[in-house]
N, C-alpha and C positions, 0 to 999 in steps of 0.2 A: 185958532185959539192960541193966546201966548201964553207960555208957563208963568208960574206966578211966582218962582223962583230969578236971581239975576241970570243973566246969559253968560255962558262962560264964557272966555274968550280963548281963542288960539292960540298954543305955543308957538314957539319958534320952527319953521319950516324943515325939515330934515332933509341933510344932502346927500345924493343918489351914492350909491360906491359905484367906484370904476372898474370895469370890465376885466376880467381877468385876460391875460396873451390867450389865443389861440397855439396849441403845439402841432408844430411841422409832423405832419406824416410821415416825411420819408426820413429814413431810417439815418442812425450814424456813421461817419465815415468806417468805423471799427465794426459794427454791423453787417454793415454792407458786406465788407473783405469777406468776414467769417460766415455769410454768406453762399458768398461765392467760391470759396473754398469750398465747402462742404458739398457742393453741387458738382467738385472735382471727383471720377471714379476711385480714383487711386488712394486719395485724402482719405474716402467714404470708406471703402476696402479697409483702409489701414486701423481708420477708427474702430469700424466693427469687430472683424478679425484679427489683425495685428498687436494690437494695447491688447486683447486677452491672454493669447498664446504668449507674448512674451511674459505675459504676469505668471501661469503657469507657469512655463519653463525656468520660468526665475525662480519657483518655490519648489520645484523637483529637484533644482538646480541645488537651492540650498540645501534642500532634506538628505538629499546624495552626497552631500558636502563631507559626509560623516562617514569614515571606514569600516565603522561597524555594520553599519544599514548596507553597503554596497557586499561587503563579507556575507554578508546573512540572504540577500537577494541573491547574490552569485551560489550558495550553497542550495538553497531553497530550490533554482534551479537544475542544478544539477542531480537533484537527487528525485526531481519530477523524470529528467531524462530517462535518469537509469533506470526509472521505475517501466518506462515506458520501453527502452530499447533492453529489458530484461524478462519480458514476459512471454510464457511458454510458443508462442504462435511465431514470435523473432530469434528461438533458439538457434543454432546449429547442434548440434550433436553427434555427428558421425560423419566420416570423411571414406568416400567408397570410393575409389579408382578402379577404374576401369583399360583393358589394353596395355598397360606395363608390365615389365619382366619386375622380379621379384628385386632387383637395383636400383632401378628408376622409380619404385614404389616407395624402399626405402626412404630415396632421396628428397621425394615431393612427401613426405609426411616430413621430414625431419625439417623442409622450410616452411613451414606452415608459420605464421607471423604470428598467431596466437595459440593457443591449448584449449580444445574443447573438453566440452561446452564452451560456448561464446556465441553473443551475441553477433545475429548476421551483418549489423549495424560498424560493428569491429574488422569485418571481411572487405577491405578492397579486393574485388574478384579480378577487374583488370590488371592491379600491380599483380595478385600472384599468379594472373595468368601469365603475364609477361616473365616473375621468375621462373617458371616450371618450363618455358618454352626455349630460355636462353640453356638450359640442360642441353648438351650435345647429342645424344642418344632418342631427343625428344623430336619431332619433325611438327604437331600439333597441338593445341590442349582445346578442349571445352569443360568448362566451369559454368555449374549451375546448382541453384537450392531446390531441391526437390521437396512439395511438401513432408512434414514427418521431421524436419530440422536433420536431412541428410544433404552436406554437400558430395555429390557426385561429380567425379573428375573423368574423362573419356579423353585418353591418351592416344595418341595415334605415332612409334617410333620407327625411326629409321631403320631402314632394312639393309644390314651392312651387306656389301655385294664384292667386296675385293679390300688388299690387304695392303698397305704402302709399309713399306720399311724405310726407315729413315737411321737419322744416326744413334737416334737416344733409345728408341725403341721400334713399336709395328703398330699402326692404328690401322684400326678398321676402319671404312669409308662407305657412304652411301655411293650412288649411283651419279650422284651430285659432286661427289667428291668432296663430300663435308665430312668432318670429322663424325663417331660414331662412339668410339670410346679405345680404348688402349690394350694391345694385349703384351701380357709378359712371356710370354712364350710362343711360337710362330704356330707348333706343333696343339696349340689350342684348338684353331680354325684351321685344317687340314682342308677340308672342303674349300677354300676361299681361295682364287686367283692372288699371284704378287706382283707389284710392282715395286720399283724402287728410283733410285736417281731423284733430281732437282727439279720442282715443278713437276713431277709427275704428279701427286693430287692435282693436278689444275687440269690436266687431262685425262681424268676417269672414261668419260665417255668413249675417247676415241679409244681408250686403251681395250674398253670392253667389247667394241666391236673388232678390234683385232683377235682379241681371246676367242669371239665369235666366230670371225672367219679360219683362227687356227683349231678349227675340230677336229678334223683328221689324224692331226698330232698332236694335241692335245695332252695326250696320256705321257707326252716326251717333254712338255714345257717346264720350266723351272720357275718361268717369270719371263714380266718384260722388265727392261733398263730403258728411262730415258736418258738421253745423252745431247751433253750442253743446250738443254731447254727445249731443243729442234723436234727429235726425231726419236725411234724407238729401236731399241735393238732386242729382237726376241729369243731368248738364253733357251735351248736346249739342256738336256742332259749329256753327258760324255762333252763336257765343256766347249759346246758346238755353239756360233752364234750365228744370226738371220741377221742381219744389219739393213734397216727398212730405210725408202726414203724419208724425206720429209712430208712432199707431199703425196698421197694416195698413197699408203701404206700397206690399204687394206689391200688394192690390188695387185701391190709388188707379192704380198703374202699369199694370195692369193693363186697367182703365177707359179711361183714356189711349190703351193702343194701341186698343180698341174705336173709341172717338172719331176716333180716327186712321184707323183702317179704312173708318169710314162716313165721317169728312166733310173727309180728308188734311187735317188740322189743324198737324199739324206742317211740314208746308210753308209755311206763312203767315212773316210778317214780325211774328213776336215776339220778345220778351229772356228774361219768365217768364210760365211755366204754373203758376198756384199753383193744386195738388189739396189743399192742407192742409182745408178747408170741401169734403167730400165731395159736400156737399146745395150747393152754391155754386162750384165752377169758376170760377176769375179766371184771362184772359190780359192777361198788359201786353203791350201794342205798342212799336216799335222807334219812334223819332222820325222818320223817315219816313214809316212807317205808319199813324202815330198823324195826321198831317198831312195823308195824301192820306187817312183816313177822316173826317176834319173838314172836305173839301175836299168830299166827297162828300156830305157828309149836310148841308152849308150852313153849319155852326157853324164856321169859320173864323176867328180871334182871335187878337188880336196876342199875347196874354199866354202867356207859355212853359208847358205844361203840364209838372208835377211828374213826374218820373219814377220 
């Protein structure tokens, strides 16, 4: 059936549009780099952790920048410390020595570096051990805090055992021949062997097994003398001396009291006994002695004999 209207006719045919480009997939050259950087560990590291920390650091940095803020953090701790190295558990409070003479107790109170109460935080125990020990008198210390805020100190001194005279004065000496302390008057230590002479503290020991092997006469000895560094000469009373060798002393002295035992030689009217020629024994006579033995044996002579 045909409409019974006209037919319309057709416009003008419409032209297609063109295609849009296709876009490349793969990436740009800027792209790519940032990329492949980013796939770097250290790049990766740096971006994550490093650009933060330094953004902090940078804002501490500034906030610190200010004198008053670092004043008030520096006070703020400080006054946490003391809060902390002043509470009763970190006290000291009493200083008990132990093993001192009433001198050397003195003396380790009076260097005490601080004034209790003090906290034990204030206490370097190894400095004051080491001042208490350089003491002459002192041979050891032990330093320790006992609970209770009591430091207790356990002294252990020198046991002076013999007496050096020197020029200025008389020190006492251990066994060691270390100093011990000074005395003003000899008649102090009555009890205590003497020695005297140049380098004799350097030879305590030897000196006190001589004193050891002169028991016999003992009750006659004055002292010993060392003489020019070597050797020993042992002073009697009645201004009598034993002139010892160098070396084995003890045995020349020892010889001696033999001599003495069998033929009381040391009671005679001598000055010196010289044992230094072991195989040769020399006594000088006293100028009395020496006079009535020249009396006796007829050699009598005006001429003063050398002493």
């Amino acid at each position: 059936m045909r409409p019974l209207g006209p037919t319309p006719r057709p416009g003008p045919r419409a032209m297609p549009r063109p295609a849009a480009p296709r876009r490349d997939p793969a990436p740009s050259r800027m792209a790519y780099r940032m990329q492949r950087l980013w796939l770097t560990p250290l790049f990766r590291a740096l971006t994550r952790i490093g650009v933060p920390v330094f953004i902090v650091v940078l804002a501490v940095g500034l906030w610190l920048g200010d004198e008053g803020r670092r004043a008030d953090i520096i006070a703020k701790y400080d006054d946490v410390k003391r809060q902390i190295q002043e509470r009763p558990e970190f006290m000291v409070n009493l200083l008990k020595i132990e093993g001192a003479s009433p001198e050397v107790d003195s003396a380790i109170r009076t260097m005490m570096p601080v004034r209790l109460p003090a906290s034990s935080f204030a206490l370097d125990l190894e400095e004051l051990r080491d001042m208490i020990a350089r003491l002459d008198a002192v041979a050891d210390v032990a330093l320790v805090i006992r609970p209770g805020g009591v430091l207790e100190a356990k002294v252990t001194e020198r046991e002076p055992v013999i007496l050096w005279r020197r020029a200025a004065a008389v020190e006492m000496l251990d066994a060691d021949g270390h100093r011990v302390a000074t005395l003003i008057n000899r008649e102090t230590r009555p009890d205590l062997p003497l020695i005297a002479g140049k380098g004799a503290q350097l030879q305590v020991p030897e000196a006190l097994d001589l004193l050891a092997a002169a028991g016999p006469i003992l009750t006659r000895a004055r002292g010993l003398v060392r003489v020019g560094e070597r050797r020993w000469d042992l002073v009697l009373d009645r201004d009598q001396r034993i002139m010892l060798p160098e070396k084995n002393p003890v045995r020349a002295l020892e010889r001696v009291i033999a001599i003495d035992q069998a033929e009381d030689i040391l009671s005679r009217d001598f000055t010196h006994l010289d044992m230094r020629n072991e195989h040769r024994p020399t006594i000088r006579l006293s100028a009395p002695a020496l006079e009535e033995f020249r009396r006796m044996t007829g050699h009598e002579t005006k001429v003063r004999a050398i002493q």
